[in-house]
ZANU-236362 format. One line per field, with one value per residue (C-alpha): residue number from 1; residue in one letter; x negated, z negated, y negated. Coordinates in pm, 1 decimal, always signed. Each point is the difference from the previous one (the first is absolute). Last residue first. Layout:
n c(NUM/...)
res c(A/...)
east c(X/...)
up c(Z/...)
north c(Y/...)
This chain:
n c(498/497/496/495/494/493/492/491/490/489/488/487/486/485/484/483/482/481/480/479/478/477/476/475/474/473/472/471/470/469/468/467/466/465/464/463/462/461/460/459/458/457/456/455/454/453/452/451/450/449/448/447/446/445/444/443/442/441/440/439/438/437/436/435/434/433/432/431/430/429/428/427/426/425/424/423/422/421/420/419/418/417/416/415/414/413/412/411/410/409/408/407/406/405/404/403/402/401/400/399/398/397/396/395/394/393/392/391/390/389/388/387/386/385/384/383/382/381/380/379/378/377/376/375/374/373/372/371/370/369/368/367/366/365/364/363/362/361/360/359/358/357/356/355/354/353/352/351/350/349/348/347/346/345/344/343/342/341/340/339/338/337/336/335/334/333/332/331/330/329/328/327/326/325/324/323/322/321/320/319/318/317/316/315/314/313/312/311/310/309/308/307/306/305/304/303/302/301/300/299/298/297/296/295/294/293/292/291/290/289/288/287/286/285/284/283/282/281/280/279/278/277/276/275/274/273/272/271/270/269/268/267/266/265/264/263/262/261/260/259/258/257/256/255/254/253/252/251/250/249/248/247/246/245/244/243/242/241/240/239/238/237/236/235/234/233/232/231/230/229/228/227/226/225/224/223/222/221/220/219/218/217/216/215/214/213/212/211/210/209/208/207/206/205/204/203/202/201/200/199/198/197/196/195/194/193/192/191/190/189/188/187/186/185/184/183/182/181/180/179/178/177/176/175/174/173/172/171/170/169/168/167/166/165/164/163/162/161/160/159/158/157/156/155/154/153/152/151/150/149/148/147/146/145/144/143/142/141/140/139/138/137/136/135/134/133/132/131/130/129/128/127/126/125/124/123/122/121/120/119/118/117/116/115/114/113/112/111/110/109/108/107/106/105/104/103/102/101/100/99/98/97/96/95/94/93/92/91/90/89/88/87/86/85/84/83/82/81/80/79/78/77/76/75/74/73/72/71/70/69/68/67/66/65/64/63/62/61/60/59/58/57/56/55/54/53/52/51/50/49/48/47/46/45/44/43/42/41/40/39/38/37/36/35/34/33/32/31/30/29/28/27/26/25/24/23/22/21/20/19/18/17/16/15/14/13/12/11/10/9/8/7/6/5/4/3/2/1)
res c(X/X/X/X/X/X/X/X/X/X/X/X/X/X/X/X/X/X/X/X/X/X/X/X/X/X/X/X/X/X/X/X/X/X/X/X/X/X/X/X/X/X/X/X/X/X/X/X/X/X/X/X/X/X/X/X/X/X/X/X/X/X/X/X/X/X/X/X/X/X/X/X/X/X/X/X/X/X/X/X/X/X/X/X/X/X/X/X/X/X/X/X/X/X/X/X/X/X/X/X/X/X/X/X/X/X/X/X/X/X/X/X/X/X/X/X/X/X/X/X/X/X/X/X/X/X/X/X/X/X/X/X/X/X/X/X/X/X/X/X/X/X/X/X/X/X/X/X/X/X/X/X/X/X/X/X/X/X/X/X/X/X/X/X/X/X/X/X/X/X/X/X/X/X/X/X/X/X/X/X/X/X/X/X/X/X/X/X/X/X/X/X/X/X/X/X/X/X/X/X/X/X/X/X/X/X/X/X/X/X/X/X/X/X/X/X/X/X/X/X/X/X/X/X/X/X/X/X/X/X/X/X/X/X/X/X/X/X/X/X/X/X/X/X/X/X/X/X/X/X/X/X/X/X/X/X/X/X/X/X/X/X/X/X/X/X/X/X/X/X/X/X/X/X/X/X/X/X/X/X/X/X/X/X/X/X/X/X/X/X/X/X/X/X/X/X/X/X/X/X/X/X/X/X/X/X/X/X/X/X/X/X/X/X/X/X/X/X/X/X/X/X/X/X/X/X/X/X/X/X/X/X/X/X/X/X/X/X/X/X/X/X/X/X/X/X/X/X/X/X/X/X/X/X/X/X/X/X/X/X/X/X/X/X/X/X/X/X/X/X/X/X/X/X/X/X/X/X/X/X/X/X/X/X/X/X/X/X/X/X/X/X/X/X/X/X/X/X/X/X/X/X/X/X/X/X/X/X/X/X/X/X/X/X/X/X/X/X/X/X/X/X/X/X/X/X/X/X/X/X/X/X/X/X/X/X/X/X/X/X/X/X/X/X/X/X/X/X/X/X/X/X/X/X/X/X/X/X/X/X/X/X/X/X/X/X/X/X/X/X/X/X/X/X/X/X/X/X/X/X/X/X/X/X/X/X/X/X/X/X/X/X/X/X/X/X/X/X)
east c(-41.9/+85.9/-330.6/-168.0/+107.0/-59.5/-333.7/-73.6/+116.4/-308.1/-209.4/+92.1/-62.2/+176.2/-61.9/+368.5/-1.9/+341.0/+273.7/+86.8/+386.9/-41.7/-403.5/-42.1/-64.2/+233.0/+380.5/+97.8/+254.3/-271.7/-184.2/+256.2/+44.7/-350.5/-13.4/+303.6/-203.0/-345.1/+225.2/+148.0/-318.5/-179.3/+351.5/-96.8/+231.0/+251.9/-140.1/+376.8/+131.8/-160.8/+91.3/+394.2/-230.5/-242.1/+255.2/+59.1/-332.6/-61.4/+211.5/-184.9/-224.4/-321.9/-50.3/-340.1/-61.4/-120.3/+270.0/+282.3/-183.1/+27.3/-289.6/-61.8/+366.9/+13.3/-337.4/+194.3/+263.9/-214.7/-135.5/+358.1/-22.3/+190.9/-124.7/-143.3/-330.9/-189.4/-249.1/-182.8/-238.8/+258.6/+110.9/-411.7/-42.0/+327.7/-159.7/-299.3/+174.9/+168.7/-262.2/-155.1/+266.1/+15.3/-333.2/-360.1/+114.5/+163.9/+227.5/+248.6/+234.4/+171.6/+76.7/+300.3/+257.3/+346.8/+108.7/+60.2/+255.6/+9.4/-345.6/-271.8/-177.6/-319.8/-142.8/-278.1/-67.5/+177.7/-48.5/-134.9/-181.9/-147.7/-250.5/-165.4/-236.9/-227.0/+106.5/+259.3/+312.5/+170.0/+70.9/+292.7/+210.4/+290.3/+138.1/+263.6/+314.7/+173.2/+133.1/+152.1/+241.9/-73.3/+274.5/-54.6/-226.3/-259.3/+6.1/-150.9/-298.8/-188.5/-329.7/+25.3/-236.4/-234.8/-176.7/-342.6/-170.7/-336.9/-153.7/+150.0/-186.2/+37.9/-287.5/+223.0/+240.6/-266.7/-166.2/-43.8/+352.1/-112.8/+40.8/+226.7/-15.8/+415.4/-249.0/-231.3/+270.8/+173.4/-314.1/-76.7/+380.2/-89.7/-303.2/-113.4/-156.1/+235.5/+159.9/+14.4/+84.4/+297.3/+91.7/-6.0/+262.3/+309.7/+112.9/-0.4/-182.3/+230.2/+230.2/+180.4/+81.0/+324.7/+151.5/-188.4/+83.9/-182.8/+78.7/-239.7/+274.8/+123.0/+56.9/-212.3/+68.8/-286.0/-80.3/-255.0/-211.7/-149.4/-333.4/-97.8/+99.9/+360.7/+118.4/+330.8/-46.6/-346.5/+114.4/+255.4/-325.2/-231.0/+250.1/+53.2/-387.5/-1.6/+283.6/-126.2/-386.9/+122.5/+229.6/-281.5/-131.2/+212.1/-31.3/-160.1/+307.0/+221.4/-206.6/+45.3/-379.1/+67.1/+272.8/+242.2/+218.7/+275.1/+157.9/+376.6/+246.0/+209.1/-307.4/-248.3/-257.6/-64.4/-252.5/-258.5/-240.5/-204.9/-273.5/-217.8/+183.8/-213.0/+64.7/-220.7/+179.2/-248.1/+241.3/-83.0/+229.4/-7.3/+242.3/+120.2/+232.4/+295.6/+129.9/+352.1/+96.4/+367.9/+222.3/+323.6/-42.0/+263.0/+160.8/-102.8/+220.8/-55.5/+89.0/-45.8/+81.0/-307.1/-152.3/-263.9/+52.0/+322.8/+179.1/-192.4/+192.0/+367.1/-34.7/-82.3/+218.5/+283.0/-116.4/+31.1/+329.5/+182.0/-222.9/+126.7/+253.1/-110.0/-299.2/-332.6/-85.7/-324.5/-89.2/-311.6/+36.9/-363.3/-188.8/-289.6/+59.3/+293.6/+37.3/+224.4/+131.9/+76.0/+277.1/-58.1/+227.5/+115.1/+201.0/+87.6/-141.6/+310.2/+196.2/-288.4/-74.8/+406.6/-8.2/-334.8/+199.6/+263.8/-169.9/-201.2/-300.2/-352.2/-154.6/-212.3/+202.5/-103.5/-140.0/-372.1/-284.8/-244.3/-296.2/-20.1/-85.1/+302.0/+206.5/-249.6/+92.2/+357.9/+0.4/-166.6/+234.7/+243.9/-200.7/-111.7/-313.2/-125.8/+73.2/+27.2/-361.1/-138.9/+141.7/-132.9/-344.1/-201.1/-104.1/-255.9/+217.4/-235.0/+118.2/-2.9/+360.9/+169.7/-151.3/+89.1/+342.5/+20.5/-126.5/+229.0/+293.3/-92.5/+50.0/-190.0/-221.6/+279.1/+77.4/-165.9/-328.6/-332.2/+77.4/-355.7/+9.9/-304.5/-251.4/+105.4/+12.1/+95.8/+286.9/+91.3/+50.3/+214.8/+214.8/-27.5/+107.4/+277.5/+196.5/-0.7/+210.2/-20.3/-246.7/+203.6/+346.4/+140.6/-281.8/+187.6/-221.1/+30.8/-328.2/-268.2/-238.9/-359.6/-343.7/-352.7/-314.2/+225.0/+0.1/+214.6/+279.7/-22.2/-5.3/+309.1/+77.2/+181.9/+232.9/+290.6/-13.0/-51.6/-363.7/-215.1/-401.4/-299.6/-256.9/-419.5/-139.6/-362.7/+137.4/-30.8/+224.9/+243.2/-38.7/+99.7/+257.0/+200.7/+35.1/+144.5/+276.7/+78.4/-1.8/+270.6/+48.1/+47.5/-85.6/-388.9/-137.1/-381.9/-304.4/-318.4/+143.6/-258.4)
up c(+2753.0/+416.7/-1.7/-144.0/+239.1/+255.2/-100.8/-92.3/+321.1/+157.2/-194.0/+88.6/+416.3/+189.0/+289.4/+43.1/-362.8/-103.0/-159.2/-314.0/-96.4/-145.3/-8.6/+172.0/+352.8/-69.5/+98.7/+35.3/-186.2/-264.7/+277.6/+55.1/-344.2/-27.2/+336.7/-149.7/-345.7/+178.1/+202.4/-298.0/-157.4/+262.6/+3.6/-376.7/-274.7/-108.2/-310.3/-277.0/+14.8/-130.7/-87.4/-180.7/-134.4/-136.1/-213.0/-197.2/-67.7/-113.0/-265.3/-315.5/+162.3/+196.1/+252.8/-18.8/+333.4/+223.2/-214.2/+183.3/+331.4/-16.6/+163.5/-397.2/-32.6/+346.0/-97.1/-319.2/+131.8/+295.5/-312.1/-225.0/+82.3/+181.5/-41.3/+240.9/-5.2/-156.1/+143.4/-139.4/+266.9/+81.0/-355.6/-52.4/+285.7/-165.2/-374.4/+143.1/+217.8/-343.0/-169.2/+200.6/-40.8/-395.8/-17.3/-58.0/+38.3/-157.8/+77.0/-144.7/+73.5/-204.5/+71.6/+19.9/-196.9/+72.0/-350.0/-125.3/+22.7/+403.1/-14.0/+276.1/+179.1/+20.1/+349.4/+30.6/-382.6/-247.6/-319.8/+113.0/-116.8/+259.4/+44.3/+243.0/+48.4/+263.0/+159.2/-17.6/+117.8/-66.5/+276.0/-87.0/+204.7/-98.3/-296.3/-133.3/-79.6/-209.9/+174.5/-263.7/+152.8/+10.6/+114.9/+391.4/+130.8/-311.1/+90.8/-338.2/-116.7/-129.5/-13.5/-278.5/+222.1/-230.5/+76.8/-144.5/+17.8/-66.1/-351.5/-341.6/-319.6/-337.6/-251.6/-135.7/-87.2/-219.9/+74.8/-103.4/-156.4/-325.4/-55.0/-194.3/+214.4/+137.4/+93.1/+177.1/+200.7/+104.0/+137.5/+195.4/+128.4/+120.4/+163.3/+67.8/+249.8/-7.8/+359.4/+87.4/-324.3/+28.9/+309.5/-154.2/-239.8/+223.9/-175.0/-338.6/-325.9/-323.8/-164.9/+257.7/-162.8/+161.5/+123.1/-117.8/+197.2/+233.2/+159.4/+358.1/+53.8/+250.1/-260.3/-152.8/-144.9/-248.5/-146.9/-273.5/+72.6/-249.1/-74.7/-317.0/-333.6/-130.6/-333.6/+173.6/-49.1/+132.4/+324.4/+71.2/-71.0/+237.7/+269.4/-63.4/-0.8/+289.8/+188.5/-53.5/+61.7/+320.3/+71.7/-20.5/+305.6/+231.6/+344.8/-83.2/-246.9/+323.0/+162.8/-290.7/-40.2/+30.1/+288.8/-91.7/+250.6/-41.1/-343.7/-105.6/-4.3/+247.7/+235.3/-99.6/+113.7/-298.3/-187.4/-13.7/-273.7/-227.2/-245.0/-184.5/-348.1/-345.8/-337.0/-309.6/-284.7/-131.5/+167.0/+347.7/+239.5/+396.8/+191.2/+359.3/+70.6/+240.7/+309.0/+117.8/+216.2/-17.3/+275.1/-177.1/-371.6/-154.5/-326.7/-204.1/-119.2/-248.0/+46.9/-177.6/+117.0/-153.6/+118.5/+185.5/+354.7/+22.6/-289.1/+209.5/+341.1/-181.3/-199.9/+341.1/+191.7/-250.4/-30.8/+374.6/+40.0/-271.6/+115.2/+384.1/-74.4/-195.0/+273.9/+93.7/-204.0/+26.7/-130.7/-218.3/-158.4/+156.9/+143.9/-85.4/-372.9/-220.6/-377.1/-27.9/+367.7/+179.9/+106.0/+240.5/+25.9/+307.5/-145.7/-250.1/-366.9/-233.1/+229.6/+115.0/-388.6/-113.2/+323.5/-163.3/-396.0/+201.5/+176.0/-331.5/-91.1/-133.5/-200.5/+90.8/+267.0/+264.5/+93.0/+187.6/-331.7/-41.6/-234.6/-336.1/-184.8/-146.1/+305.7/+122.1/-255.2/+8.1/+398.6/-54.9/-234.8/+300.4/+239.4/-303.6/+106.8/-181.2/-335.8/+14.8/+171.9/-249.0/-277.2/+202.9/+17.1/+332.1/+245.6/-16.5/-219.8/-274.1/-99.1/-413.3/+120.1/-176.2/+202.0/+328.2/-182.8/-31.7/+400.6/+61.9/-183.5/+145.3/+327.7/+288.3/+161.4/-39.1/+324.8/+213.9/-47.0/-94.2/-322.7/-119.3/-275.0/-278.3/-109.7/+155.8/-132.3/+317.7/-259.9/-173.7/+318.3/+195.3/-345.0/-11.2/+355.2/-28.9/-290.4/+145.2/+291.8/+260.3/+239.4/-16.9/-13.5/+32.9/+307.5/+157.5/+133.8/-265.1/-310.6/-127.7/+192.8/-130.7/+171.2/-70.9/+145.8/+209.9/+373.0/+151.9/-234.7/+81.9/+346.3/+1.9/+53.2/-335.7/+48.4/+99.9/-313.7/-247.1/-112.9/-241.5/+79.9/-274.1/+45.0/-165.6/-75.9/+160.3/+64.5/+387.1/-58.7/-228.8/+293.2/+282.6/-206.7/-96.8/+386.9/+40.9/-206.5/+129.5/+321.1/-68.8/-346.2/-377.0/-344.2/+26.0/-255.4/-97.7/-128.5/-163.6/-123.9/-104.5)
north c(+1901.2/-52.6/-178.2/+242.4/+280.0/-173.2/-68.5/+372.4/+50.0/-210.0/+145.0/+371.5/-150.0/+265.6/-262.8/-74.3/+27.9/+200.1/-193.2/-50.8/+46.1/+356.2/+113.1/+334.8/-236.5/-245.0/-55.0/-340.9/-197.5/-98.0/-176.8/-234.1/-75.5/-16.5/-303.7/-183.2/+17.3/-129.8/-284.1/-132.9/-24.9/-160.1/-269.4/-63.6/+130.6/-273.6/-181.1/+8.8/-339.4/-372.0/-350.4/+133.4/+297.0/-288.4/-162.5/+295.6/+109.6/-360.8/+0.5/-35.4/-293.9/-72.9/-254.2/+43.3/-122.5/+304.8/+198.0/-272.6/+106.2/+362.5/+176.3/+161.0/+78.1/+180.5/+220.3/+61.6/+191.4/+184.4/+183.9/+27.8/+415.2/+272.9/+333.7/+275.1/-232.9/-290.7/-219.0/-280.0/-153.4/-260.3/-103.5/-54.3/-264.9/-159.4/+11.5/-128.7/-306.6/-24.9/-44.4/-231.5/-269.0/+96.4/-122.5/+167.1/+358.1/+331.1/+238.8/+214.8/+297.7/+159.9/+352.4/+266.6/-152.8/+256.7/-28.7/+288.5/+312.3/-50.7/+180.6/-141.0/+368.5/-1.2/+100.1/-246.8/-177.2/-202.0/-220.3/-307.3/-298.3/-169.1/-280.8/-160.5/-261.2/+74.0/+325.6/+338.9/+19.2/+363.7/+201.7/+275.5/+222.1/+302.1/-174.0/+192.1/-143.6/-278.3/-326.3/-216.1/-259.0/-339.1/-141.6/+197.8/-256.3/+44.6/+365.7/+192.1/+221.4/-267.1/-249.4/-277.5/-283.2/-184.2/-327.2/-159.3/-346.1/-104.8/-15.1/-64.2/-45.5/+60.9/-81.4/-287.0/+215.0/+223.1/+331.2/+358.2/+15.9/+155.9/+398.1/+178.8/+335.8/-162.3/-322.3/+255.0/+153.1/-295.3/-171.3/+334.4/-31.9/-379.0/+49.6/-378.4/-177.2/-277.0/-9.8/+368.7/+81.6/-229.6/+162.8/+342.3/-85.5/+41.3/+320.1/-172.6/+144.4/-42.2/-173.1/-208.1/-368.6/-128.9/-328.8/-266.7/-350.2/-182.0/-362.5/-53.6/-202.0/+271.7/+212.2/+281.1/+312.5/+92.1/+380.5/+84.0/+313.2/+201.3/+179.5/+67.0/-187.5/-170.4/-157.5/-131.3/-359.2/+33.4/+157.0/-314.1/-225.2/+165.5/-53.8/-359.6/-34.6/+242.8/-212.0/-389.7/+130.4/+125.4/-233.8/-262.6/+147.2/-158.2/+90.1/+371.6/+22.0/-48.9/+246.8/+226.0/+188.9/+246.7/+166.1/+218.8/+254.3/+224.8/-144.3/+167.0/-244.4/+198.6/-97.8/-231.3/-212.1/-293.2/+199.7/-259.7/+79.6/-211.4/-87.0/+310.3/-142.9/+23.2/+132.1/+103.5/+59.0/+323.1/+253.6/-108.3/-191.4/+10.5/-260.5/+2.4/-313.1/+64.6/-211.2/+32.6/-271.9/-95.1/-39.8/-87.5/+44.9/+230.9/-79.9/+298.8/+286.3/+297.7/+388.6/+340.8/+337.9/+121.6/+344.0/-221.0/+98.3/+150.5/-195.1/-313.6/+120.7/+17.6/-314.5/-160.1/+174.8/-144.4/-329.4/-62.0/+167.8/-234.7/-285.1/-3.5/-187.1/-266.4/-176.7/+72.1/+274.0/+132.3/+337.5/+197.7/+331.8/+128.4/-259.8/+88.6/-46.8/+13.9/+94.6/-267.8/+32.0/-264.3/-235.3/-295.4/-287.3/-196.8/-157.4/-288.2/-23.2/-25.4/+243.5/+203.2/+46.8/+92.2/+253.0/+184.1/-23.7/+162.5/+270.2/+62.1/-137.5/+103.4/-294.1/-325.3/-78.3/-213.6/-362.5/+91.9/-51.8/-200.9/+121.3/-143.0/+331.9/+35.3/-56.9/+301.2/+179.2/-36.3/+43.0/+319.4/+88.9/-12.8/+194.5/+288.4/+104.8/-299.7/+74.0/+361.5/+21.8/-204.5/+187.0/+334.5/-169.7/-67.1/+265.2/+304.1/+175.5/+171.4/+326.4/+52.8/+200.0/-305.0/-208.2/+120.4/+50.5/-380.5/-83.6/+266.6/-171.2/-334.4/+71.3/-232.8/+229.5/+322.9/+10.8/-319.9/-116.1/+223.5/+138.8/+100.9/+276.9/-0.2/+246.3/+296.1/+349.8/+173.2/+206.0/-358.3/-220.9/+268.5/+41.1/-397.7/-6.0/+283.4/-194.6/-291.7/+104.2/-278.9/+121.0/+386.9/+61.8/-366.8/-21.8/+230.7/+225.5/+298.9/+12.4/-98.8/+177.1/-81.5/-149.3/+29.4/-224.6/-122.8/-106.7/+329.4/-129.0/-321.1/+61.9/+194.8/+414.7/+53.2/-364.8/+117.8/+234.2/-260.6/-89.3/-70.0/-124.1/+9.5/-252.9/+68.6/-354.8/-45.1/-393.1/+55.4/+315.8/-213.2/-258.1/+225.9/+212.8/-348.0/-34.1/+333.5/-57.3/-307.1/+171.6/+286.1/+90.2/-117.2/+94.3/+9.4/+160.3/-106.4/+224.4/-126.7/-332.9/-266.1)
């Protein structure tokens, strides 16, 4: 086993691979940018190492800097965590080369399914369904030629996408010229590859994803399914596992992991790795990427199987045997995840860095969070602006989200706006009541719901501190003095002006 681990990441990834390398007796070493010289992470580790400016160009994505970082704590092995360089070949290749073992699967693998359209050849290969697209980049043309032949609305992506990142809908010709360009634009920003493919989009898909773990000795086995069908800019915010339309018909589960474990196969794969499923209202699913590496929304399916996913991942990069077979798999209850940011969900979403000046965390019978800040950090604008994830656990998906509410409502976040009062809407909503799930379900619930107003209490307390503020205090400007000279009773005012 590994006596001393790297971890190539930040924020509350980051500090969840610290919690089970510590529980594992493993020794973590932290990097870090300059935004990021007063974070959790960095306070967490064992050892930690500036690697360089804030942008993440300069520092989370330099190679070069984590080996060096890697090399001079003399670590064992480098955890990606997801996002930066989780999914890049080249480091998982110059991991090796450096006699560093990347806690992940193969760079080959990595190429071949990192890759969105040789993905789709693999998973072809493999015998898993695939949506109609290209299995090549394409050029504006070659994109026009495919919505031609195909009909809109079509949906172009990134070939080195993920979250989101390079991804449009085009509903009709001529707004594909536009469309194609932001989308080469956003993915050269992200991925430092300009490259684009196209896919006939399906109309208010589900998207459901298979979680597989793979050891280097051939064995292979799925953890069942996620339901990642809440998104926003086709990003996920919330997951749910298991599926509740996979909960109604359990043979999709079986159907999708063996489908899953096939598309993995074809592309000589091990670790941990996630298999991705859009889903039609025919209950009809289709491939549409493999992520290779840890996902941000696996906490629910360790909620539901028992199971500590990075500790899997750790002993199966030591050389170890999966510890159990598919038919020792087992799921239990139902668990939700709520992404918690810095942003206004009423204002598009936008990110809402700053200082956090209050925070109560909710605590109780089956909760989990996985967080990354602390009262009177400060959220950079470099990163971004996740703060937590939230998840909860109980005996059926009705009573978990009655939990996940109760928790929502004891969460409490200051100085910064946050997606809190968000979710509480989504989880009241009655078309999440029923499992009507889909792609675009964001977007149908802002034309159901608008911004909470403030309650009529609270509208009174601010009329009453803006009146207050206009007053003159007793050596305190806009409090006024206690009638009684009462110090607690300016200290009140005084707070509630704050």
């Amino acid at each position: 086993m590994f006596r001393k681990v790297l971890i190539a990441n930040r924020g509350e990834i980051a500090v969840r691979v610290m919690r089970t390398l510590r529980e594992m007796g493993i020794a973590a070493v932290a990097v870090y940018s300059d935004a990021d010289r007063t974070s959790l992470h960095v306070r967490m580790a064992d050892e930690a190492e500036h690697i360089g400016p804030s942008p993440s160009s300069d520092s989370y994505l330099r190679i070069d800097r984590i080996l060096d970082a890697a090399r001079k704590h003399g670590a064992d092995a480098i955890h990606p965590g997801y996002g930066f360089l989780s999914e890049n070949a080249d480091f998982a290749a110059a991991c090796e080369d450096a006699a560093l073992v990347f806690i992940g699967p193969s760079a080959a693998a990595i190429r071949a399914m990192g890759s969105k359209t040789a993905a789709r050849q693999v998973a072809i290969a493999g015998g898993a369904p695939v949506v109609p697209g290209t299995d090549h980049p394409v050029t504006l043309a070659e994109a026009a030629g495919f919505a031609r032949e195909n009909g809109y609305p079509i949906l172009l992506k990134a070939v080195a996408g993920g979250g989101g990142k390079g991804m449009r809908r085009v509903d009709s010709e001529p707004g594909l010229e536009s469309a194609f360009r932001d989308a080469a634009s956003e993915a050269e920003r992200s991925f430092r590859n300009s490259e684009i493919y196209v896919e006939k989009l399906i109309e208010r898909p589900r998207h459901i994803e298979i979680q597989l773990l793979g050891d280097r000795h051939g064995n292979m086995v799925h953890l069942g399914e996620r339901e990642c069908s809440i998104q926003r800019r086709h990003q996920k915010v919330m997951e749910e596992c298991p599926s509740p339309l996979v909960a109604l018909h359990p043979e999709m589960r079986h159907a999708m992991g063996e489908a899953a474990i096939r598309a993995a196969r074809a592309a000589g794969y091990y670790n941990a790795g996630t298999v991705e499923f859009l889903v039609d209202g025919e209950r009809r699913f289709y491939f549409l990427e493999m992520n290779t590496r840890l996902q941000v929304e696996h906490p629910v399916t360790e909620l539901v199987t028992g199971l500590d996913l990075v500790k899997l991942q750790v002993e199966i990069a030591a050389g170890e045997r999966l510890p159990f077979s598919q038919e020792q798999v087992t799921w239990r209850g139902s668990a939700i995840e709520c992404r918690i940011y810095a942003e206004d969900p009423y204002n598009d979403f936008l990110p809402f860095p700053g200082k956090l000046t209050r925070l109560t965390r909710p605590l109780g019978p089956g909760i989990r969070l996985d967080g990354c800040v602390y009262d009177g950090w400060t959220v950079p604008m470099e990163y971004d602006p996740l703060l937590a994830k939230l998840a909860v656990w109980a005996a059926n998906r009705e009573d978990a989200t009655e939990r996940m509410i109760r928790a929502l409502r004891e969460y409490d976040v200051g100085g910064i706006r946050t997606n809190l009062g968000f979710f509480r809407q989504i989880l009241e909503d009655v078309e999440f009541r029923a499992a009507r799930l889909h792609t675009g379900f964001i977007e149908e619930f802002f034309q159901r719901h608008h911004a909470p107003r403030p309650p009529a209490d609270l509208a009174a307390v601010a009329a009453l501190a803006a009146a207050l503020h206009t007053m003159a205090g007793a050596g305190q400007p806009g409090v006024p003095a206690a009638a009684n000279g009462s110090a607690w009773l300016a200290a009140g005012r005084k707070g509630l002006l704050r």
